[in-house]
Backbone as CSV, one residue per row, in Angstrom:
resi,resn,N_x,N_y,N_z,CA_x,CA_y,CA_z,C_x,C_y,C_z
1,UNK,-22.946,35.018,-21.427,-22.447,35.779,-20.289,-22.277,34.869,-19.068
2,UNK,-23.320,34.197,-18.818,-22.989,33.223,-17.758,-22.012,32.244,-18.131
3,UNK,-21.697,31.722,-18.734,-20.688,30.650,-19.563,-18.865,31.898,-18.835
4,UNK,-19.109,32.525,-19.474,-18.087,33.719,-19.443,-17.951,33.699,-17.531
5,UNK,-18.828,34.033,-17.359,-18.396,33.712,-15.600,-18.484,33.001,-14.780
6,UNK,-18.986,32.003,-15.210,-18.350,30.745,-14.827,-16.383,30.237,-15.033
7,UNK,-16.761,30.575,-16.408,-14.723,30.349,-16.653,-14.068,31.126,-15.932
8,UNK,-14.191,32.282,-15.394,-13.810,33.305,-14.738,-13.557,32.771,-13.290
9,UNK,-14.645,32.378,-12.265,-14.574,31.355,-11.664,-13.648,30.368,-11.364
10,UNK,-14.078,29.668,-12.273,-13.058,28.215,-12.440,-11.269,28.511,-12.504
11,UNK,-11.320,29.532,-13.191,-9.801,29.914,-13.723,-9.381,30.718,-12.483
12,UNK,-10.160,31.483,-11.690,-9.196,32.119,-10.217,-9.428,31.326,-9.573
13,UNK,-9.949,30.195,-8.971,-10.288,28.887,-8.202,-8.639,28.005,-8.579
14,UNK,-8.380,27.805,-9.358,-6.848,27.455,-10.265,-5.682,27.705,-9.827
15,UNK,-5.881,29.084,-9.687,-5.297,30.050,-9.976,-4.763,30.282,-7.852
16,UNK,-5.955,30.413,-7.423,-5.677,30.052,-5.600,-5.030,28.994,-5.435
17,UNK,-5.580,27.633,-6.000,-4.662,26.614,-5.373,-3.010,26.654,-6.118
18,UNK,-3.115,26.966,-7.211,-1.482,27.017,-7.808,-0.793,27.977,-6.812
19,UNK,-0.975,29.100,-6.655,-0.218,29.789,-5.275,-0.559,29.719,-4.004
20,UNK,-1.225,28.700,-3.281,-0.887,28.078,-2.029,-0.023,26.607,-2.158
21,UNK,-0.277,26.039,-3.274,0.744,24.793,-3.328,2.498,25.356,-2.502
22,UNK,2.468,24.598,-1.630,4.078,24.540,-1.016,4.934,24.787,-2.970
23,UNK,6.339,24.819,-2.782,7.134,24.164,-3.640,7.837,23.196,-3.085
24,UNK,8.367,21.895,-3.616,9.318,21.244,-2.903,10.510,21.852,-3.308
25,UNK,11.056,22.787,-4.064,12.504,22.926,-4.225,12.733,24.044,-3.384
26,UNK,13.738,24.298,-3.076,14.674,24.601,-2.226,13.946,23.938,-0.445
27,UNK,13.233,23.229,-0.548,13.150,22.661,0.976,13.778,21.745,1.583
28,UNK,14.512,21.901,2.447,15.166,21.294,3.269,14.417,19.565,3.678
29,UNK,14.543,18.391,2.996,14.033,17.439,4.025,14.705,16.946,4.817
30,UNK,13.968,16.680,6.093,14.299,16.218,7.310,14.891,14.319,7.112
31,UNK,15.572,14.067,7.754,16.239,12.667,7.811,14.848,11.295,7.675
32,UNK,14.923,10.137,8.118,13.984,9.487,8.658,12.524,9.921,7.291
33,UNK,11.977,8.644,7.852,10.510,8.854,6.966,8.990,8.972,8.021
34,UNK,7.796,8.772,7.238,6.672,9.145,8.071,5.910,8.022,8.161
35,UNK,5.353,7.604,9.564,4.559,6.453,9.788,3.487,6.416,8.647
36,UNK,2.797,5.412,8.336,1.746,4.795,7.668,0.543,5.558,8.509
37,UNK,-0.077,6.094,7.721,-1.399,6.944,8.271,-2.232,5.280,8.826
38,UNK,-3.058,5.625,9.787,-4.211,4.675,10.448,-5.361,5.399,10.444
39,UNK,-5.690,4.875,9.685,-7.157,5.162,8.922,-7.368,7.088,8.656
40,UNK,-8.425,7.732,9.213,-8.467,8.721,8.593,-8.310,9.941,9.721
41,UNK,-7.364,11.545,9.831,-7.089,11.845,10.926,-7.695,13.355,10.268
42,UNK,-7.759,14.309,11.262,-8.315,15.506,10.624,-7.710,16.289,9.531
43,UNK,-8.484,17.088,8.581,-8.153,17.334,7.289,-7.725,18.594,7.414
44,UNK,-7.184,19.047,8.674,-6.377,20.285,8.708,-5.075,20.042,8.345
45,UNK,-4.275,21.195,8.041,-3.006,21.146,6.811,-2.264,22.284,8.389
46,UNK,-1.549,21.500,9.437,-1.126,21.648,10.555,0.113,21.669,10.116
47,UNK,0.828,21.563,9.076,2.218,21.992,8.594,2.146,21.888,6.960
48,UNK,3.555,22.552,6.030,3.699,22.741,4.787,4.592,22.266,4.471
49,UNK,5.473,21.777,4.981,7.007,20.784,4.724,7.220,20.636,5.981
50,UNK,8.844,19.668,5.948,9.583,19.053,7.453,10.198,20.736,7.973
51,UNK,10.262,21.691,7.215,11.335,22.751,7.783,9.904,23.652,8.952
52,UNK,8.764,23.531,8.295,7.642,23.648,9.267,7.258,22.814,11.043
53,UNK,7.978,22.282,11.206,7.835,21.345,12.413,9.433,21.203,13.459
54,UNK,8.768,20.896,14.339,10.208,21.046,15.478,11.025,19.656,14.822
55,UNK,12.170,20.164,15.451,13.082,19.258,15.006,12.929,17.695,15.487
56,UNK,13.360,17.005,15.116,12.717,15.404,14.867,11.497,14.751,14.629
57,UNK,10.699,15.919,14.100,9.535,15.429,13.461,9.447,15.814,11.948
58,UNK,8.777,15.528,11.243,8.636,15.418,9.977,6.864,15.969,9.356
59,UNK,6.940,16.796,8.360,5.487,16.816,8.214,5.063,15.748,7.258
60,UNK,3.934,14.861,7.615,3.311,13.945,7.207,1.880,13.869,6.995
61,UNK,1.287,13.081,5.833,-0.065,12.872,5.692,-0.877,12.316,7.032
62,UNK,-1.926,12.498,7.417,-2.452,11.750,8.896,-3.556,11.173,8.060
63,UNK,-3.897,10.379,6.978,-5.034,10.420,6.426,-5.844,10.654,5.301
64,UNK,-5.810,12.280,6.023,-6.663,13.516,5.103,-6.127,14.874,4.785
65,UNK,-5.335,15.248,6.236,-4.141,16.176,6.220,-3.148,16.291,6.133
66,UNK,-2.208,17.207,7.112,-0.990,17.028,7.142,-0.403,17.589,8.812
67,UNK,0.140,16.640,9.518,0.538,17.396,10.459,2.249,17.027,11.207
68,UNK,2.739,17.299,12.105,3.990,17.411,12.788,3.750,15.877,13.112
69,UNK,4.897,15.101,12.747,4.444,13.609,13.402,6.614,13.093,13.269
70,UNK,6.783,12.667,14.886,7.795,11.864,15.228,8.237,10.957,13.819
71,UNK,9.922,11.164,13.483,10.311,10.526,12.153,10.792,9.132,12.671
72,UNK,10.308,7.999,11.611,10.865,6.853,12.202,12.255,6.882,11.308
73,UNK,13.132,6.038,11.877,14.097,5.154,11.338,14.544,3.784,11.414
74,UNK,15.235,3.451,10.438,15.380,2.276,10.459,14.817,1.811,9.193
């Protein structure tokens, strides 16, 4: 029985992150790419794609998270 709910557990734990995962298809990416993270920035998830952020920024890793960060080019 405990075995049994444990899998139970584990399998809706799965089951949450498979339907919060973004999709990348049908998302729009933004032009330009994202600076090189410097070292480690907070592990809040401050955007979900580039169509999430004002225009000329891009959503990018900071680290640990993800947040609104100026697109470079070039």
């Amino acid at each position: 029985m405990k075995a049994k709910l444990l899998l139970l557990f584990f399998l809706m734990g799965l089951l949450t992150i498979c339907v919060e995962l973004p999709s990348a298809a049908g998302q729009k990416v933004r032009p330009g790419r994202c600076p090189r993270p410097t070292g480690f920035g907070t592990c809040d998830e401050r955007c979900r794609s580039d169509a999430s952020c004002p225009r000329g920024q891009k959503c990018c890793s900071n680290g640990c998270g993800h947040a609104c960060t100026r697109a470079i080019f070039g």
